[in-house]
Structure formats: C-alpha cells, structure tokens
C-alpha positions, 0 to 999 in steps of 0.5 A: 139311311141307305146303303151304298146300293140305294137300299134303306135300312133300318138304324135301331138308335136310342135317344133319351127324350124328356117328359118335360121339354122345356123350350124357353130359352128360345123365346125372342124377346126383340132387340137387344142392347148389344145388337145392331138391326140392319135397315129395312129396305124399302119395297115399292108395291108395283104399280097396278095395271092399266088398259094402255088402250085406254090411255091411248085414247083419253091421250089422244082426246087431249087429256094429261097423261097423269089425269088418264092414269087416275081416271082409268084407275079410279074406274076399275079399267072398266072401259074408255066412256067410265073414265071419260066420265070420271075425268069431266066430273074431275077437271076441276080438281086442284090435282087433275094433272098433278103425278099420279100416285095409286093409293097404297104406293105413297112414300111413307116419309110424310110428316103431317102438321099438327094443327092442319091434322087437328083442324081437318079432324076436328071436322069429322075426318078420320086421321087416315083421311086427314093425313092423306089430303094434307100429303096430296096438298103439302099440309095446306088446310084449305086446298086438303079440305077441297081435296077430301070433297073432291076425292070421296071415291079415293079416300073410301077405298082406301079406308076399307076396315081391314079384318083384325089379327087373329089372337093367339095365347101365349104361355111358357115354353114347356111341354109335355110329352103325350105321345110318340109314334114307333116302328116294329121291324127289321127293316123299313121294308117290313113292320108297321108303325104302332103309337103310344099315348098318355092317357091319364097318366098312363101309358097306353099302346094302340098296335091296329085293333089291340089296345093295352096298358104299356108299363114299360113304353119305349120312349127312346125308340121313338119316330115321331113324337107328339108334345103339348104344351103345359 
C-alpha cells in the first residue's frame, strides 16, 4: 500500500491458504429453472467495402446498381474490367437485379422447406448449399437449382471449412497447491523475492543459487501462489 506521501511500504499480512483448493461451486452449469435469459441482440455484420469508383462507372454503363455491388464484390474489387466481365457472364442470372445481400449478412430467420431441402440434397448438394439457393428463391426447387449453377463462386466461398475448435479437458474444480512465491525485506524497496516448491512431497525453497529442503514453509505469507489442477 502507500503512505500518504506516495510511499510504498510493506504490510506483513498472514492469510491461510489451503493445500486443497476446491473451486467447484463455481462451475456453470447453464441456464437454471429460475432464471430468465435476456434476448440476444441482433448484430448485423457491416457491410463490406467497395470501390465507389467502380460503381460509378458499371453505373454509368447502365447497369442496376444492385448487379454493380455483386459484381464488384464478387470480384474482389479488383477493378472496373473483372467486374464488367463477372456482370456479362451473370446477366441471365434470375437474381441479377434482385437486393444485394453479401454472404455472412443474410438474416437468420429463414426457415427452409423440408422437401425442397431433401430434393436439392438429394442431388449431391451439401445442407448449407441447399439451404442457401432456397432462401435467395423463396424455397422454389426449380429456380434454387438454376440459382446453385449459376452462383458456384458464391456458394465455394461460402463453404470454406472452418478449422475446428480446440479441445480442452476438463475435470473437477480441485487444485493443489505446489507452489508460492514470497518477498524477504523490510520493505518493497529492499529484499528479493524467493520461491517455494513441492517437490515430491517435499518442500523445497530456491533463494538465487541456494536450493534446501524447507520444513517449515511459510504458506501464509505468500505473493503470489501457484496452484495445479488435481
């Protein structure tokens, strides 16, 4: 603490600290019945950026201004002639001029048809593929299968495998003590830090370079301390 001229000193404290600490009652174990869970806000992902010049120009040419948002989008904002291309090989397609909706920002609030989504899989399509065509052509079979022919760049950038989460092992909420790190001095200004360790079963002190057995190891008057789970 410091002293009412901003001096740090020195509080010789003892606090009991178990060889066992037991910290299970802090587990969460999820909802429970007599609580209530507050709704998750909706966050819309922001749009991403586009080259306004670009637009301008596919604009100018007289091309919708929703086609010009996927065209430079789908071409990486690579410049005006990749997305003139991508727009000429796209001009059929049934939703050229429908609102552009980057993939990842879709609302999550579509519901697929069951049959629709079984008959596109059935096909060879994936759930995420199927699912998609039928929310950009209101569960409509037909115009989801021309949708998914026409939009292969769309649906195998959306379907890149993520990488898997890590695993971690889990086990009961006990640790043991092995370990506490102490200050020697009079004072924060002066002194040296020393540590503890068990070392099978034994106490063991490291002071610099001296290392001896510690009978009597002052677990209360630790600074930091080093617990490992049982």
């Amino acid at each position: 603490m410091l002293r009412e001229d901003w001096v740090p000193i020195k509080l010789d404290v003892s606090i009991e600290m178990p060889d066992v600490l037991d910290v299970s009652m802090l587990r969460g174990e999820g909802p429970q019945p007599e609580e209530e869970l507050l709704p998750e806000p909706e966050v819309k992902p922001p749009m991403p950026a586009m080259d306004e010049a670009v637009l301008a120009e596919l604009e100018n040419m007289g091309f919708p201004p929703e086609s010009c948002k996927r065209a430079v989008f789908h071409t990486g904002n690579i410049g005006l002639e990749a997305a003139t291309a991508w727009i000429m090989e796209h001009i059929t397609d049934s939703d050229f001029s429908d609102p552009f909706v980057p993939p990842g920002t879709e609302s999550t609030g579509f519901t697929p048809n069951t049959d629709a989504l079984n008959t596109i899989m059935g096909m060879g399509f994936t759930q995420d593929q199927a699912t998609k065509a039928l929310k950009a052509t209101d569960n409509n079979v037909e115009r989801a299968m021309d949708w998914i022919f026409s939009h292969q760049d769309e649906l195998e950038s959306s379907t890149v495998a993520s990488p898997p989460p890590p695993e971690f092992r889990d086990g009961d909420g006990k640790y043991k003590l092995v370990g506490f790190i102490s200050h020697m001095g009079t004072s924060t200004m002066v002194g040296h830090y020393v540590v503890h360790l068990l070392k099978k079963d034994r106490w063991v002190i490291f002071n610099d370079s001296k290392v001896a057995l510690s009978e009597n190891p002052p677990k209360d008057l630790g600074y930091i301390y080093l617990y490992e789970r049982m």
